[in-house]
C-alpha positions, 0 to 999 in steps of 0.5 A: 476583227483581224488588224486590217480589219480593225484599220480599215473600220478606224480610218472609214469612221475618221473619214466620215465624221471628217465629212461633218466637221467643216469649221475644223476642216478650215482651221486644218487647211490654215494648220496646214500652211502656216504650221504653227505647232512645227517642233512642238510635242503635243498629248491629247487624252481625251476619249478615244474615238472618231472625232478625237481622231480627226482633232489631232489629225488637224494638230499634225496638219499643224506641224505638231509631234502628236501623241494620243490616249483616251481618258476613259477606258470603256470609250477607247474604240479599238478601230479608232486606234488602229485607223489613227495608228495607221495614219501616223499618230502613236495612240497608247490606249483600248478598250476595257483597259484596267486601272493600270493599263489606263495609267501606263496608257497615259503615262506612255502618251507624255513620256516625249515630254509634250510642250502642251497638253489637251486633257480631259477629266484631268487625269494628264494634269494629275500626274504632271503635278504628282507622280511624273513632275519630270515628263513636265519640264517642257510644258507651256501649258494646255487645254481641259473641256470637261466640268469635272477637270475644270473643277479639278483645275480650279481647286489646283489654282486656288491652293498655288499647285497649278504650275503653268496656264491651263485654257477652260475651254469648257467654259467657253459659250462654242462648248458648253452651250452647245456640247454640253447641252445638245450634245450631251442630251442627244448623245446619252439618250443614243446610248440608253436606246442603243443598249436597252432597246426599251422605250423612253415615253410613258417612263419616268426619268430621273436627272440628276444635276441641272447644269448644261449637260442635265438641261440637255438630258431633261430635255430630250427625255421630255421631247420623247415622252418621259415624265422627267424628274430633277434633282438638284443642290443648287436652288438656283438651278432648281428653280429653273428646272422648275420653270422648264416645267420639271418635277423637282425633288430629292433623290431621296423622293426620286428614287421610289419612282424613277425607271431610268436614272441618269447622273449628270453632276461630276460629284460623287455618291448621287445614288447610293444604297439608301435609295437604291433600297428604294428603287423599282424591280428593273430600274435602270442606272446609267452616268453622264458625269466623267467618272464612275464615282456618280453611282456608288457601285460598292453599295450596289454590289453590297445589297446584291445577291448576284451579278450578272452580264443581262445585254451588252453593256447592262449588268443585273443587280439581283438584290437579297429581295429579289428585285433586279436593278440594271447598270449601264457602262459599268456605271461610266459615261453612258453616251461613250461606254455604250454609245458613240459620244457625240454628233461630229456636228457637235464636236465640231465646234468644241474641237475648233475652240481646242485647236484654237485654244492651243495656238493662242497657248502657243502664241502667249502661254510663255508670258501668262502666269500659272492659273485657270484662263478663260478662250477669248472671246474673239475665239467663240466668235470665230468658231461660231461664225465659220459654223453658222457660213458651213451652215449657209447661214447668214445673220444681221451685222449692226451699222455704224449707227446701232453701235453708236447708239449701244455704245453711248 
């Protein structure tokens, strides 16, 4: 695509899923009278596609000096970049970028040195508490949507090396409920079909990880048909898996049966050369985690005897005995490296908890200690209320006397 090209292409995506998000629409309107964010410097790094865009078009509403990245090279959509470019935000980021382009990438973004951040996977806090300390001398604090920054963040607080208040807006029920379960499990199954062309039905799926986001997966897999497979560390998790009426097991037994697996944990070596020894000609290997850790590419590339590019976004494993084994997204986020990422009805609701989330940073992350804060509930509550009005939706209320009687 030629430059206009690739603007126009961006900005038609923005203005679609513009059409989709109305609680977000709200909060902008309200942004854009109050300006709450006036004179403050913001870094959103998150991944780099329509309705990211849409969110820090809403923080500009609000008065806020934007800059934006993404958080994963493979879900950077180039139009996406021109479109928000040409609509006045400075975007650092493309498609298919290296290790260091992506690093540069992130460190131009918080190089006005922004008073808060919206990060995701971590990648901002990471070089704010490491190598570029100096970029952080103004921050307040910030907001991290994912498991795997959460994670990240945790570990930070409990060693003392977390230095301002971060909002796990992952956590909070308008997103991972939601976001996670249902986003994710429609989202991955768009990318998977998208790229394979095949069928799910009649297939055994294998998922690894029962949180949110392998509960939305599993049952997506088994509303279209699949054989569903879950593997699992956790016994509670397991059990639950088990009462869904999953097949629970070890990927060690999985990995002889399985025709498409997809990782959803956030940790590192679920699949690993002795089960890829195992596999079927043809498997299919694919990741819903943030990072590309899930499935041990060095390991892949040990037993290989060839490699080689089989349909956009599949890469052909030849292993020595002959048996293919077929990587999707080079093993990254399969709903974003070869999909669109979420439904903007989705991310509606996640993004109007982040913006949210940032003007109480805004309101109170002067007087909070450094750690790890939970949104508000009355937050949740906001976001969940304007969606359901969208919606035309309308729900019971308590009267005086049922909450008497609760509260008694």
């Amino acid at each position: 695509m030629t430059d206009t090209e690739l603007i126009r292409s961006g900005v038609m995506k923005i203005n679609w899923v513009k059409d989709f998000m109305p609680t977000l629409e709200g909060i902008r309107k309200r942004f854009e009278q109050e300006k709450p964010f006036e004179g403050k410097r913001v870094t959103v790094s998150v991944h780099m596609e329509a309705k990211t865009a849409y969110l820090c078009l809403v923080l500009k509403s609000g008065g806020a000096d934007v800059r934006a990245t993404g958080c994963n090279p493979l879900s950077t959509q180039d139009d996406v970049v021109a479109g928000l470019q040409s609509m006045g935000i400075p975007v650092f980021a493309k498609h298919g970028a290296t290790n260091e382009e992506y690093e540069a990438h992130l460190v131009e973004a918080l190089s006005h040195k922004p008073h808060l951040i919206i990060d995701d996977g971590g990648d901002l806090v990471a070089l704010l508490t490491g190598s570029h300390k100096e970029l952080a001398e103004n921050l307040i604090g910030g907001c991290e949507e994912t498991t795997t920054g959460v994670h990240r963040l945790r570990s930070k607080a409990a060693a003392g090396t977390l230095p301002w208040p971060m909002m796990n807006v992952n956590d909070a029920k308008c997103k991972h409920y939601y976001d996670n379960k249902y986003g994710t499990g429609q989202s991955v199954w768009d990318g998977i079909m998208h790229t394979t062309n095949l069928l799910v039905a009649g297939k055994t799926v294998v998922v690894a990880g029962y949180g949110y986001c392998g509960r939305g997966v599993a049952m997506r897999a088994k509303g279209m048909g699949a054989d569903v497979v879950v593997t699992e560390c956790d016994a509670v998790k397991a059990l639950e898996a088990v009462m869904d009426g999953y097949r629970v097991m070890t990927m060690d037994e999985a990995a002889a049966i399985g025709d498409i697996f997809v990782t959803t944990t956030g940790c590192r070596d679920i699949i690993t050369r002795r089960h890829m020894e195992k596999m079927k000609n043809n498997a299919f290997l694919s990741n819903a985690g943030h990072f590309d850790v899930e499935i041990n590419k060095d390991d892949l590339m040990a037993l290989s005897t060839e490699k080689y590019l089989r349909r956009e976004n599949i890469e052909g494993y030849v292993l020595k005995d002959g048996r293919t084994l077929n990587l999707l997204g080079e093993g990254r986020l399969v709903n974003l490296a070869a999909g669109n990422g979420h439904p903007a009805e989705i991310m509606d609701m996640s993004f109007s908890v982040q913006a949210l989330a940032m003007e109480y940073l805004l309101k109170n992350g002067e007087s909070l200690a450094p750690g790890l804060y939970s949104v508000p509930d009355s937050i949740d509550e906001e976001v969940s209320a304007v969606k359901l009005a969208a919606m035309g939706i309308t729900i019971d209320k308590l009267t005086k006397e049922q909450e008497d009687y609760l509260n008694q």
